[in-house]
Every structure is written in C-alpha cells, then in structure tokens.
C-alpha positions as CSV (number, residue, x, y, z in Angstrom):
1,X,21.3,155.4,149.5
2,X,22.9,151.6,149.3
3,X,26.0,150.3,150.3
4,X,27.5,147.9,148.8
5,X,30.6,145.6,150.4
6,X,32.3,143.4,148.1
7,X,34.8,141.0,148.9
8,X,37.6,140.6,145.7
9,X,40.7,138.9,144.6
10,X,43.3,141.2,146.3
11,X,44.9,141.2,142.6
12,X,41.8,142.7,141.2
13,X,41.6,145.6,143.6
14,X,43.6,148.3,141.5
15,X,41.3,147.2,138.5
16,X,37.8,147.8,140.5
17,X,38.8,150.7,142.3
18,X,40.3,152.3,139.3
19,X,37.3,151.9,137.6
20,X,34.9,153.2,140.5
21,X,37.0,156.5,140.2
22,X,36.0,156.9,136.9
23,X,32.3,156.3,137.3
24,X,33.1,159.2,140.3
25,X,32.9,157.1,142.8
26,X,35.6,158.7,145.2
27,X,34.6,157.8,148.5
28,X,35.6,154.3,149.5
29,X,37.2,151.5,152.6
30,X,39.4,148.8,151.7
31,X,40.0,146.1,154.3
32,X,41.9,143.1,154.0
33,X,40.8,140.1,155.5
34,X,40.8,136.3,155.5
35,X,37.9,134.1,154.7
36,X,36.6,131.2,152.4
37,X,33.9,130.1,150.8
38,X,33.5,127.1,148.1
39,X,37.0,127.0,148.0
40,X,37.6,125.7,151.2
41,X,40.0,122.6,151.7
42,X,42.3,123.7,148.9
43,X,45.8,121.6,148.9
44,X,48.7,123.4,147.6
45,X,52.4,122.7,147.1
46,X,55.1,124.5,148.7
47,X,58.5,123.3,148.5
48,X,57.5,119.4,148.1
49,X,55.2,119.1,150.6
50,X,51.5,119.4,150.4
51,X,49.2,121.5,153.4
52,X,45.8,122.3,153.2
53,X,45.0,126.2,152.6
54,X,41.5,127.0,154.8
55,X,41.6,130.9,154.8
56,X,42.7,132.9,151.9
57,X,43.3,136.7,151.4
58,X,41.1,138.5,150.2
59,X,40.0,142.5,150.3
60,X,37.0,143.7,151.1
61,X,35.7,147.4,149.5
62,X,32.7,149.6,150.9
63,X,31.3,152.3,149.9
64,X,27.8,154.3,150.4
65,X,26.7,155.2,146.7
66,X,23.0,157.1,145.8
67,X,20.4,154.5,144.6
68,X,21.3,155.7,140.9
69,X,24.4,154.8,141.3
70,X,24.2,151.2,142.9
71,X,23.4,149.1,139.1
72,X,26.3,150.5,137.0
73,X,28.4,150.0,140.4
74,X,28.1,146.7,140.7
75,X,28.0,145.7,137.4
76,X,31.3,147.5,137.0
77,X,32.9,145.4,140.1
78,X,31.8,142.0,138.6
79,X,33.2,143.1,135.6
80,X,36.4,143.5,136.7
81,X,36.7,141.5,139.6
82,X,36.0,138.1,137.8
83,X,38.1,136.1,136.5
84,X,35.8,132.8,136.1
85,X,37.7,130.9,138.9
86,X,36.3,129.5,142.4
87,X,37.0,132.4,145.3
88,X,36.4,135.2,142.4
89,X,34.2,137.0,145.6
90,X,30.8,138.1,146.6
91,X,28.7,142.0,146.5
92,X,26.3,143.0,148.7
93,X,24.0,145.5,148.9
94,X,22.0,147.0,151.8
95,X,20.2,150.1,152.9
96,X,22.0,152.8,154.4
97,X,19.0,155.2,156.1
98,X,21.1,158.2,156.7
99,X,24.3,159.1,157.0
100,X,26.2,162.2,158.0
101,X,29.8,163.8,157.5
102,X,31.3,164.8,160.8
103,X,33.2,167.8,159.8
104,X,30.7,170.0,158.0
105,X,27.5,168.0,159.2
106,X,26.3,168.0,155.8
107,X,23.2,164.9,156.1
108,X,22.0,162.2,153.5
109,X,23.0,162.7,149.8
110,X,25.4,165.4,150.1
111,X,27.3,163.5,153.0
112,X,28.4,160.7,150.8
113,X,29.8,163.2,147.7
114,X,32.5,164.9,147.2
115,X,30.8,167.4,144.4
116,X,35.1,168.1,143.2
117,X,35.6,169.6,146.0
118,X,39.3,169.3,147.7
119,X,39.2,168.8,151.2
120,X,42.0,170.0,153.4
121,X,42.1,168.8,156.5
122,X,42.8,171.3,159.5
123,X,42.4,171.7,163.1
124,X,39.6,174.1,164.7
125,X,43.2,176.0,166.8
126,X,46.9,175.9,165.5
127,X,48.9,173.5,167.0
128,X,51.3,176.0,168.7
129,X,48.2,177.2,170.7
130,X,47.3,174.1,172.2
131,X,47.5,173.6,175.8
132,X,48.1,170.3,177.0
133,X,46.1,170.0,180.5
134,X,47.3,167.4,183.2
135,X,45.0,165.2,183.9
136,X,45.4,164.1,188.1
137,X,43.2,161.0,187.8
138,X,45.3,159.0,185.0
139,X,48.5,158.9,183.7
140,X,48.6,160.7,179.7
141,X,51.6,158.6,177.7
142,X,52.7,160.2,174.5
C-alpha cells in the first residue's frame, strides 16, 4: 500500500477528485492549507496598491491506494491538476505498512476499500438507552 498527499490549486480540486472517483478511488482527506514554494514573493494589485502575497491557498488530498493503483493515480492528478503555471503543486508518495479500519477491524488491503459496499453508520446501543453517568472528579459541559 502507498499513500500519496498532493497539494493542488484549490480550483482544480473538483477536477482531480472527480476523476479519482472514477478510477474507484472512494476513500479520500482534503485539507486546506497555506503554503509556498517557487512562487514566493508574488506582488499583486488590489484596489491600487501593491502588497506582497507569501502564503497562498492551496488543498492538500490523501489518500491510501494498493500499489496497483499508485501509477494511473498520480498520473491522473498531474493531469488534471496542471495548468503549466508556477504553484501548480507537488505529489508524494510513501509507504503505508499497515493500516486498519476501526469499525469492522478489517487489516491491510481490505481496510482501505470500500468493495461497493454502503456503510451506514450506527451506534453499538440506541440513543434513548444511553445513560449519561456523572462524573464527581470534573465538570461534563454539553
């Protein structure tokens, strides 16, 4: 298993994860974030005067994909994420040695798909059966 982080445009976001749905890649995180890289020192011009841009938005995708899977990915996100201009982003790709899915402990491979299933999410007890129990030593704040 790989997992590869790449750091886009944020306007190029629907485009890439769009297309890593239909390569049935399901499972993803978006973050958004600030950073630069080459682009650093930019000057723009905002209602006459001029200021110097250091951070810019950008988002940043991960996802854990089999090692199959980790070529066509990132082909697919350079693809679409480029658009030939300076701050167009950056891909990485490490090893991931396990990984595990909390609710059905389901371990390597079959952690990471979804195999079409729909997952529902649900608590172990109903919510009207719950017991809330007070707790002397702190304060509980709802």
């Amino acid at each position: 298993m790989k997992k590869i982080e790449a750091v886009i445009r944020p306007e190029r976001l629907m485009a890439v994860s769009t297309m890593l749905q239909e390569m049935g890649i399901m499972g993803m995180n978006v973050s958004e974030l600030r950073g630069h890289g080459s682009e650093i020192g930019e000057v723009q011009v905002w209602r006459g005067r001029e200021y110097k841009v250091d951070l810019h938005k950008k988002i940043k995708l991960e996802m854990v994909v089999s090692d199959a899977e980790v070529e066509q990915a990132v082909d697919m996100i350079i693809r679409e994420a480029q658009t030939g201009a300076i701050g167009d982003g950056k891909v990485f790709v490490t090893h991931i040695e396990s990984a595990y899915r909390i609710r059905t402990g389901e371990t390597g491979h079959n952690a990471i798909t979804t195999n079409g299933r729909v997952v529902s999410i649900s608590p172990k007890e109903p919510v009207e059966n719950l017991e809330i129990i007070e707790n002397t030593e702190r304060e509980v704040v709802y």
